[in-house]
N, C-alpha and C positions, 0 to 999 in steps of 0.2 A: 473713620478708622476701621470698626467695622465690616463695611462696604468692601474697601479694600482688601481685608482680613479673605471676606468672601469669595469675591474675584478670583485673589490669589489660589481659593483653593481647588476652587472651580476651577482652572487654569489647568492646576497640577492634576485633578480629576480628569480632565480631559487628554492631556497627556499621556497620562498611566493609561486609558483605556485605549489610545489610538495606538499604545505599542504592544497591545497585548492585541488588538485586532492584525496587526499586522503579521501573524504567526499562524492564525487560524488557517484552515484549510481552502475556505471561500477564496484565499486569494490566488490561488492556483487555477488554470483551467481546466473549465469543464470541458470533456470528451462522452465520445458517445459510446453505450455500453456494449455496441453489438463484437467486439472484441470479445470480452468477457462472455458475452452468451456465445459465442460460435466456440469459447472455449470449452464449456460447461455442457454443450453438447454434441460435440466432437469423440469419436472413439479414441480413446487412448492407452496407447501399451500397456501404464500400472500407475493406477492410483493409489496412495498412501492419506492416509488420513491418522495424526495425533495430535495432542494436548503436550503443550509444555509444562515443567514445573514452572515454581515460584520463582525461581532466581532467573527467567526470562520475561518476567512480567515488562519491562520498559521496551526490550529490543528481542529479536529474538533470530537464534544462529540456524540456520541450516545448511547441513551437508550436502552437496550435489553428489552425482555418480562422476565416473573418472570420465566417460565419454561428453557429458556437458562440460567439464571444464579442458576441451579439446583443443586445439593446437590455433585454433583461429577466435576473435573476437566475436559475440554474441548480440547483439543488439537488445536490450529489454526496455520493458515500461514500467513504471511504478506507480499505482493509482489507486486513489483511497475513496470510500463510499462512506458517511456515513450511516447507513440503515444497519440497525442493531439487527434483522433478520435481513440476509442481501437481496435484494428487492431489485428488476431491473429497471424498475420507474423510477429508481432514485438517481439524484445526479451524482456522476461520476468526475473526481477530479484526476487531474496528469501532475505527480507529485515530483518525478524524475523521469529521467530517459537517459540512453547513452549507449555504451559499449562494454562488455564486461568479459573478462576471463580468470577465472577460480573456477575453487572446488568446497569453499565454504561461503555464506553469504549471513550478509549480517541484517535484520529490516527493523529500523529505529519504529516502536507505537507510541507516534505524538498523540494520538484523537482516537477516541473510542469509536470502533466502527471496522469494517472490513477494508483492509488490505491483498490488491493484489499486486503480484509481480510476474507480469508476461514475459516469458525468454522468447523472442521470435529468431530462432535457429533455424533456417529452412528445413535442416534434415529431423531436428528432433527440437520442434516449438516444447513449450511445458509453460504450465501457469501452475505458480503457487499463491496458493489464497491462504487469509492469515485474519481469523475471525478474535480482534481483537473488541469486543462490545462486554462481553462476560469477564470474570474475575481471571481467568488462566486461558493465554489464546491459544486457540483451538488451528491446527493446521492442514491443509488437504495439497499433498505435491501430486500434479496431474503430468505423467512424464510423455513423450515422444508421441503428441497429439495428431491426428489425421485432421487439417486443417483445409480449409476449402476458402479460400479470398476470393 
């Protein structure tokens, strides 16, 4: 009776952790980070760098300018690292991807760790990076980048 008691709970152990693995980040692919560093050092029009309050701590809103949310759709990346200091040896995953047009954006922090989101606009690219590892994330909008592919 026992035995079985065991099993069972084993069973259900096994269970709960295989649904909670399947949410982590690992399960997304890795990409490679030279995106992000061609971004990082790329001259760009005007970077913006702040902290959110408190009541962005889960997700967190930002505004674009009126010429990003332009009359055509955007292509961007979503991709999360995590190294609590962003580090390009660390692996990089591809969270999302697609097509976007707004003038506000909203980025869910499941996992502690760095968030970016690439807009590859031909005329005006922009990476927002979204240092979500500390108590309050910390954000840097890099707007209308001189990009070299």
């Amino acid at each position: 009776m026992s035995r079985a008691l065991f099993l069972a709970l084993g069973l259900l152990a096994s269970i709960f952790t295989q649904a909670q693995d399947s949410c982590k980040h690992k399960t997304y692919p890795q990409v490679n980070p030279l995106l992000i560093q061609q971004f990082q050092a790329a001259r760009c029009l005007e970077t913006t760098t702040w902290q959110v309050d408190s009541s962005q701590i889960n997700r967190v809103h930002i505004a674009l300018e009126e010429s990003q949310s332009a009359k055509t759709k955007s292509p961007f990346l979503l991709l999360f690292s995590t190294s609590q200091t962003w580090d390009q040896g660390q692996p990089l995953y591809l969270i999302s991807k697609g097509l976007f047009k707004a003038s506000h954006l909203s980025i869910p922090l499941h996992w502690q760790g760095h968030y970016f989101l690439a807009i590859l606009d031909h005329q005006n690219p922009a990476l927002i990076s979204v240092d979500g590892s500390g108590p309050l994330p910390k954000i840097e909008y890099r707007k209308t980048c001189s990009l070299h592919y």
